[in-house]
C-alpha positions in Angstrom: 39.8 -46.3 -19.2 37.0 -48.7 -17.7 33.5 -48.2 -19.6 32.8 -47.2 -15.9 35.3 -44.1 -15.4 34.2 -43.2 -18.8 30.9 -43.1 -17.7 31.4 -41.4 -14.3 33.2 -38.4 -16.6 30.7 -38.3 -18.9 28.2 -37.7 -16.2 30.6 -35.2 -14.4 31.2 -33.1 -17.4 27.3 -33.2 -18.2 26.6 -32.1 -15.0 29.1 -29.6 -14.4 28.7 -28.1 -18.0 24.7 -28.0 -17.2 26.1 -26.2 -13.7 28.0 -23.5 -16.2 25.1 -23.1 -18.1 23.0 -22.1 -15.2 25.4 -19.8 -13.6 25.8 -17.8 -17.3 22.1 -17.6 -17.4 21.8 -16.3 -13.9 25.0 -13.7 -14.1 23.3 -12.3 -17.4 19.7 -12.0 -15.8 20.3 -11.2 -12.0 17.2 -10.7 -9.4 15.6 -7.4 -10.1 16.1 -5.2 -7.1 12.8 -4.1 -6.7 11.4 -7.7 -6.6 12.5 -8.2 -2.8 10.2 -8.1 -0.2 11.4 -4.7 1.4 10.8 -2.8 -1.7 7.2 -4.2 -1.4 7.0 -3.7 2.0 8.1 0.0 1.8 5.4 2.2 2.4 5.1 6.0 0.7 4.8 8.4 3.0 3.7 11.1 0.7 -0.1 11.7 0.5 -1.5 11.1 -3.1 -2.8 14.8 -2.8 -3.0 17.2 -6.2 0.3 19.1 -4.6 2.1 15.8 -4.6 1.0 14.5 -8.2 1.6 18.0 -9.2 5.1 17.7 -8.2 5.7 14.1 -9.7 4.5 15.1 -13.3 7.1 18.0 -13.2 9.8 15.4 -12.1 8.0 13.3 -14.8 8.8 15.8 -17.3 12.6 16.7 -16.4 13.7 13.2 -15.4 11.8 10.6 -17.3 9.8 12.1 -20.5 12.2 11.0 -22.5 12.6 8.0 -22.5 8.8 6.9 -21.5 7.6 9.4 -23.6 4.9 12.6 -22.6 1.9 10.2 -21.3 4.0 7.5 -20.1 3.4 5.0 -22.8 7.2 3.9 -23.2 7.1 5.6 -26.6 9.8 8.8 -25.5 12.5 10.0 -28.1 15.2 7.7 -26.6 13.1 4.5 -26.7 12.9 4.7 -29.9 17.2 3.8 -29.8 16.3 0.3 -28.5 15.4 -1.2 -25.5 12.1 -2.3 -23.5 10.7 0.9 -22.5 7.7 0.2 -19.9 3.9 1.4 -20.3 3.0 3.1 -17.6 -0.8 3.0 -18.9 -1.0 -1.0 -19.1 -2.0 -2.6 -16.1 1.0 -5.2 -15.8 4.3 -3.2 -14.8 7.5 -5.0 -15.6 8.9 -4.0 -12.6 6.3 -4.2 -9.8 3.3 -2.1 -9.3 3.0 -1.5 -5.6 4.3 2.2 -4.3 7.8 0.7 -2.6 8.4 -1.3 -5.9 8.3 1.6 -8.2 9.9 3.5 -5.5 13.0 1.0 -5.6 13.2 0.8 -9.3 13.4 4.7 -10.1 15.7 5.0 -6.7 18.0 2.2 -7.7 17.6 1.5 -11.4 17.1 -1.7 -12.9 19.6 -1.6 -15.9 21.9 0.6 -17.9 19.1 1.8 -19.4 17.0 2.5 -16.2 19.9 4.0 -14.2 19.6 5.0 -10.4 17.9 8.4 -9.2 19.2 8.4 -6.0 21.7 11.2 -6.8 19.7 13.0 -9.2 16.0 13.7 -7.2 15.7 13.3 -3.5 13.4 10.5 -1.8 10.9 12.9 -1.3 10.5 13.7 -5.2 10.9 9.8 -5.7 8.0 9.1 -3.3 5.9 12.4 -5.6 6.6 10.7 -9.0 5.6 7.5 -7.7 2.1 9.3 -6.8 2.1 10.5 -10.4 2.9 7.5 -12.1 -0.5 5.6 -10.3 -2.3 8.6 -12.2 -1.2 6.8 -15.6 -2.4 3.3 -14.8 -5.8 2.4 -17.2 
């Protein structure tokens, strides 16, 4: 081979290895559903009243306690198995803080960790814990 071919592969399997490299790093961390703008344009239609927070800490309690433990500081029985379990007190959420993105993130999951509500609690209860969940911030 010319020094010049051998050059032009180098180059070509630099970039293309680069290209691989990227694309792993993308598969293993894909966009976070709840980071699009109609999750943060999504709007919760449930009043924050004392009913509707009422009703979120009880889904709290049968749906997400374990895990984020009973005050929502990420410190639940199955955190403690591994895992990035968020704070619900701190005032940066991993995930998003406006109403649609937490709405998103409990309704869709965000990991096999964080699994999707959608067939467990209807929008309606989604929508409650969400109004429960601003109770926790600091």
């Amino acid at each position: 081979m010319h020094q010049h071919s051998v050059r032009l592969l180098a180059l070509i399997l630099a970039v293309s290895g680069c290209a691989a490299v990227t694309l792993m790093a993308l598969q293993s961390h894909p966009p976070e559903p709840h980071r699009h703008a109609e999750g943060q344009a999504l709007e919760n239609p449930m009043e924050a009243t004392a009913d509707s927070k009422a009703t979120g800490r009880q889904r709290f309690v049968f749906n997400c306690r374990d895990c984020h433990g009973n005050t929502g500081l990420g410190d639940g029985d199955m955190a403690h198995a591994g895992g990035d379990v968020p704070d619900f007190t701190d005032d940066i959420w991993m995930h998003g803080s406006s109403d649609g993105e937490i709405f998103t993130v409990i309704k869709e999951g965000v990991s096999a960790d964080m699994q999707p509500y959608a067939s467990r609690i209807t929008d309606d209860d989604i929508w409650h814990l969400v109004n429960y969940l601003k109770t926790l911030e600091r």
